[in-house]
N, C-alpha and C positions, 0 to 999 in steps of 0.2 A: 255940407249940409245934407242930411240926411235924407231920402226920400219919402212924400208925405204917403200915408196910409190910411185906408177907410175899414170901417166895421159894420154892423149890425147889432139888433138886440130883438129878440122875440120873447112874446110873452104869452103861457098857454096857463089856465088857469085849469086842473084837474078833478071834478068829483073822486076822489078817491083818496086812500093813506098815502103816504111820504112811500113804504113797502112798496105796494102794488105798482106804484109810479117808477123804483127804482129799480124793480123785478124786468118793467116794460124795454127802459133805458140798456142794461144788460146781460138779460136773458137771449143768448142765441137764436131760439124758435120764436120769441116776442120778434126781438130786432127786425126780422125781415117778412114781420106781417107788417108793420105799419113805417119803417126807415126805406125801404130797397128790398127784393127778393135776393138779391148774392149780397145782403149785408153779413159781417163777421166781426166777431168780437170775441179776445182775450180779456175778460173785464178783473183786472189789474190793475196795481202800478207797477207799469214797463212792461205792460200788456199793449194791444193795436185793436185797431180798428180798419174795417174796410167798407164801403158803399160808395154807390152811386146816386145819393139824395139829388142830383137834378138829371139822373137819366140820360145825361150825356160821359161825362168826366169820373172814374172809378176813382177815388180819391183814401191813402194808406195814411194812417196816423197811429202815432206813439201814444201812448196813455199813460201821461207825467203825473197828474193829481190821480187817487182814485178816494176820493171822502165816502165809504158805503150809506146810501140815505142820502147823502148831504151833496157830492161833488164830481162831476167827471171832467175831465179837462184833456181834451184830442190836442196834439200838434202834429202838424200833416205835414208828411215826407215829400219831399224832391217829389215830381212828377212831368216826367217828357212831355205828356200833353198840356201842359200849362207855360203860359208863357216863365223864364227865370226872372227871379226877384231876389231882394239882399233880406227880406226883412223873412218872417217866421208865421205861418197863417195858423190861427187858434178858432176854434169852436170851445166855448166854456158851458157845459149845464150844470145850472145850478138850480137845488130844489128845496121848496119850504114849504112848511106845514103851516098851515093857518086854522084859526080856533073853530071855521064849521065843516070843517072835513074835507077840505079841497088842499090839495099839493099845487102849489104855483112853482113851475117851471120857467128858468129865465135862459134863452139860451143868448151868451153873448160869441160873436164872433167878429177876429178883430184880423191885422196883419195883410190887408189886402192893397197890391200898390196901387196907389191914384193915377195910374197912369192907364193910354188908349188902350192897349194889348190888354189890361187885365180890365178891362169894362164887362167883356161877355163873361168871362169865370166868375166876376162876384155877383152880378145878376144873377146868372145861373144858381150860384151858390145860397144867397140871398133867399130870395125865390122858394128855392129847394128846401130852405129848411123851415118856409115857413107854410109849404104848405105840410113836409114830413111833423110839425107840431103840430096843424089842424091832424094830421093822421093819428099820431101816438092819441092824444085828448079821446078823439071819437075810440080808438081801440081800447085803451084802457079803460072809461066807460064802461064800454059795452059788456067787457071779460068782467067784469066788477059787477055791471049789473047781471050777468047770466049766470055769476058765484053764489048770487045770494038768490037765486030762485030756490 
């Protein structure tokens, strides 16, 4: 039997276009005003990713999906400081346009094992990304609203 696994799902809702939301997501100079200051991004498919979104754990990922507008999807590489697991840890953003000009961002993140060792990393993790979405929302705002001054 397999071991069980737990996830998350955040939901940021954007004033702003589907663009300027996916410019935030990545753009290198966006990325590490409102993700991490040492975030990195190949924004690809079979591009990476790097940050530290809870400021403890530097965390490297592969970039499987890249939908431009529509889809990023991280799978995050082996990492020494985490405890080992069999299963595969995913961060999914996914982004929609809705009809009064707001980009609703959904981040799903899933692959995390139910067990004691990995209780502090998906906290952490958890946590992290959910206040890195309170950040993108206010950042992206605010660049949006000082564009159109």
């Amino acid at each position: 039997m397999a071991d069980r696994t737990r996830g998350y799902a955040h939901r940021v809702d954007i004033t702003a276009d589907v663009k300027t939301v996916w410019r935030a997501l990545t753009d290198p100079d966006s990325l590490t005003k409102w993700c991490s200051p040492e975030a990195r991004i190949r924004p690809r498919t079979g591009g990476s990713f790097s940050a530290s979104v809870d400021r403890v754990t530097e965390l490297e990922a592969h970039i499987d999906v890249f939908d431009v507008g529509r889809r990023i999807r991280l799978i995050y590489l082996p990492n020494a400081a985490l405890p080992s697991g069999d299963s595969a840890v995913v961060d999914d953003f996914i982004l929609e346009p809705s009809k009064d000009g707001v980009t609703i961002v959904r981040l799903l993140g899933s692959g995390y094992p139910d067990g004691p060792q990995w209780e502090a990393p998906y906290r952490r993790a958890r946590a992290g990304w959910e206040r890195a979405m309170a950040r993108l929302k206010v950042f992206v705002e605010k660049t949006a609203k000082e564009a159109a001054k």
